[in-house]
N, C-alpha and C positions, 0 to 999 in steps of 0.2 A: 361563484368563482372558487376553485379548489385553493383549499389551502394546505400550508406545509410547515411540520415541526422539526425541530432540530436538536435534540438532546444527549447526554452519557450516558450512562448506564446508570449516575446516580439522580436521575431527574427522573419522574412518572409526571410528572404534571403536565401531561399533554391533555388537552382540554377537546371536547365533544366537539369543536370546529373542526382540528385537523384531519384531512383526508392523508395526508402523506405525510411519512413518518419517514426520518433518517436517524439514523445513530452510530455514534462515533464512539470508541473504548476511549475510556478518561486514559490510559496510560497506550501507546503505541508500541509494537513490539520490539521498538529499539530504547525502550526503557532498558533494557538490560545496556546500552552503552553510558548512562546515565548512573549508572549503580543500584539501580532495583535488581533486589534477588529475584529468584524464580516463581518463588511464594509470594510474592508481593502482587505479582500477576497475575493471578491464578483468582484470587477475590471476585473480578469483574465480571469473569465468568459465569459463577453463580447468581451472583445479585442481579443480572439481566434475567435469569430465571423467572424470578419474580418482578424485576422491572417494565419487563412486554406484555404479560399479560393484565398488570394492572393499567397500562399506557393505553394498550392496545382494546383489549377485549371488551376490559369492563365501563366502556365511554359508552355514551349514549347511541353514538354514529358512527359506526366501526370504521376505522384507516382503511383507504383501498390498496394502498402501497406503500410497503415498507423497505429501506433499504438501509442494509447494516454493512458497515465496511469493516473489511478482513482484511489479508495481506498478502502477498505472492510466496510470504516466509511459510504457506500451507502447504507449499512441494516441496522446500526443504533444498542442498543442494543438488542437483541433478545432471553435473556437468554440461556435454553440448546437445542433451536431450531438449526435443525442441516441446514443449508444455502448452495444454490449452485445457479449459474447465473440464474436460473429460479425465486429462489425468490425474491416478493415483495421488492420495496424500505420498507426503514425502516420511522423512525418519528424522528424530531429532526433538526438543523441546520445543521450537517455533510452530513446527507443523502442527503439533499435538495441542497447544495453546490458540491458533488459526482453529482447525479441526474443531475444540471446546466451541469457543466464540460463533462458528456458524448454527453447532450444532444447537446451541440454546435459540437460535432467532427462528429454530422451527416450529417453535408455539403458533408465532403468527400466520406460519400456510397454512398449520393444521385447523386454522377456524377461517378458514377461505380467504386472506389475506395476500396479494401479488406479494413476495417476500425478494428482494433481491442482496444477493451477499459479492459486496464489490469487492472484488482481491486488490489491492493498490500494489504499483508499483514502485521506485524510488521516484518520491515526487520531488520534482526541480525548480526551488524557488530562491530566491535569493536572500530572500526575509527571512528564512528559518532552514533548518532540515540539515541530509547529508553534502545539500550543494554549497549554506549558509556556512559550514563549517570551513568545507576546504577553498574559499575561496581566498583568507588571508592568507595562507600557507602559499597559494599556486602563484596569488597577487606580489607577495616575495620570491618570487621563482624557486620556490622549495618544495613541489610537487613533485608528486612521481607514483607512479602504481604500487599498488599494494598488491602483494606476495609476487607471484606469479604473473598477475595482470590477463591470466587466461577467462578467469570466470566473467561470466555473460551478468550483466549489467541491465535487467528491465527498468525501462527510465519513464517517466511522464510528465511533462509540462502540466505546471499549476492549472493550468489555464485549462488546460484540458480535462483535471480532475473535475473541474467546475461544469465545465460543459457535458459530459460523460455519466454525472451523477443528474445533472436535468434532462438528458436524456434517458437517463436508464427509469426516473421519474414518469417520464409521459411517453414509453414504449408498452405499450401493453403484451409485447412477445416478450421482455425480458422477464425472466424469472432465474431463481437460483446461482449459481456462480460467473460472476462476470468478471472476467481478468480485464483490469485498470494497468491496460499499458500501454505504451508507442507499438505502433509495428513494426519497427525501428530497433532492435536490443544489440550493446554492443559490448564490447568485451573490454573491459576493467581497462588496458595498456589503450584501449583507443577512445575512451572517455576520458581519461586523463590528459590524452596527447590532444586531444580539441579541445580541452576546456584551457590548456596551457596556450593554445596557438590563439583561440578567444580572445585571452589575455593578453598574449603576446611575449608570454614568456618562456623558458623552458620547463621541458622536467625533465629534470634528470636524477633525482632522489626516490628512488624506490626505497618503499621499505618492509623490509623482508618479514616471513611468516612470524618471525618466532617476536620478533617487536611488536606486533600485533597482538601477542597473545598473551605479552608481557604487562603490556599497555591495558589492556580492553579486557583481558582473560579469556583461557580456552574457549568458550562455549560460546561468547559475543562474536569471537575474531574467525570462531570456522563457522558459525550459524548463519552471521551477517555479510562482515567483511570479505571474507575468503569464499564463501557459497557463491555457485555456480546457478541462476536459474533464468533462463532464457523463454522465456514467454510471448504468447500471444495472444490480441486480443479479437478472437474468434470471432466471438459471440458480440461482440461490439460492433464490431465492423461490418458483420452479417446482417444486423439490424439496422443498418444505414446510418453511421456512427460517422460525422467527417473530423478528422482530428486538423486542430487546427497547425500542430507541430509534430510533421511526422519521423524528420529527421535532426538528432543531435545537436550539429551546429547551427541550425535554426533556432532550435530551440536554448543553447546557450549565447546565443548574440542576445535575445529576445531580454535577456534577465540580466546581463555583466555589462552590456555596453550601453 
């Protein structure tokens, strides 16, 4: 029976059992909303350097597949360009941090190794994350889009992460950059306006760019918050991917009610 490992970048102790290899960075690229400097991120980088080949290589029974999760912060913002694993990195620290992150997990193709690098998109859970946050605010009817409310919003149910990564597991066509999104992406002022109607409340409290950037600081609030990136998941979908939440308000009834 294949088996499967799960570790960060500070764990090698994958053992000569495992066939299938996943890996997740100990810090997420929205540490920076958290108060990690830029340097503080940059560490994990390198130490998977070393982390994948001793995990990977030097085992008795080589992994057949490895998949390491990256983030959609690798295009950067992009306005209403519509994004799929073909495109261009983006500009900016996120990208270039994304960009590092992949680029060490190619020790593993280079010794014949299925390598997959999952881009995630804003995952939607209630337990945690960007959804986990705004929900007392919206639950008080004190919600409202942030800047503009133009930028495109790639979203993914929990649930779909889960499913998506066991698929991208036992697809033997995947390899290389898989965008981890809904085919669904919608724009900042209409993800707030259904996750209020969800709830049942209003929103009427926008708050403008420059509180954001006051809040969070320049580089968080136009990287994250205010970035525009509209994606699709191509290569998912093309290898017979079914998601089980393809649209928004499905997908927030699914988690708030």
């Amino acid at each position: 029976m294949p088996r499967f490992a799960v570790s960060d970048w500070r764990s090698s102790d994958t053992g000569p059992d495992e066939d299938r290899y996943y890996r997740s960075s100990s810090h997420s690229v929205g540490a920076l909303l958290a108060g990690y400097s830029t340097k503080n991120l940059r560490p994990s980088t390198a130490a998977v350097n070393e982390c994948v080949p001793l995990a990977l290589v030097q085992t008795d029974a080589k992994a057949r597949v490895f998949v390491c999760a990256s983030a959609i912060g690798f295009y950067g913002n992009r306005g209403d360009e519509i994004l799929g694993e073909k495109s261009p990195i983006g500009r900016g620290f996120l990208p270039e941090v994304c960009s590092e992150w992949e680029d060490a997990s190619r020790v593993a193709a280079e010794v014949g190794i299925r390598t997959v690098n999952i881009r995630i998109g804003l995952v939607l859970s209630a337990s945690g994350g960007a959804l986990g946050k705004m929900l007392t605010p919206f639950r008080l009817g004190l919600g409202g889009r942030m800047g503009s409310g133009r930028q495109w919003m790639s979203w993914i149910h929990v649930d779909d992460i889960v499913g998506a990564i066991q698929h991208a597991i036992g697809t033997e066509s995947l390899a290389g950059a898989v965008n981890l999104v809904a085919p669904n992406a919608v724009r900042n002022a209409e993800f707030t306006k259904t996750l209020a109607s969800v709830l049942r409340r209003p929103a009427i409290f926008p708050v403008p760019e420059f509180a954001l950037r006051l809040a969070f600081g320049k580089q968080a609030a136009e990287e994250m918050l205010l970035a525009s990136t509209r994606d699709q998941p191509g290569k998912l979908g093309a290898s017979g991917y079914m998601f089980r939440f393809r649209e928004l308000r499905a997908a927030l009834e699914s988690l708030v009610e």
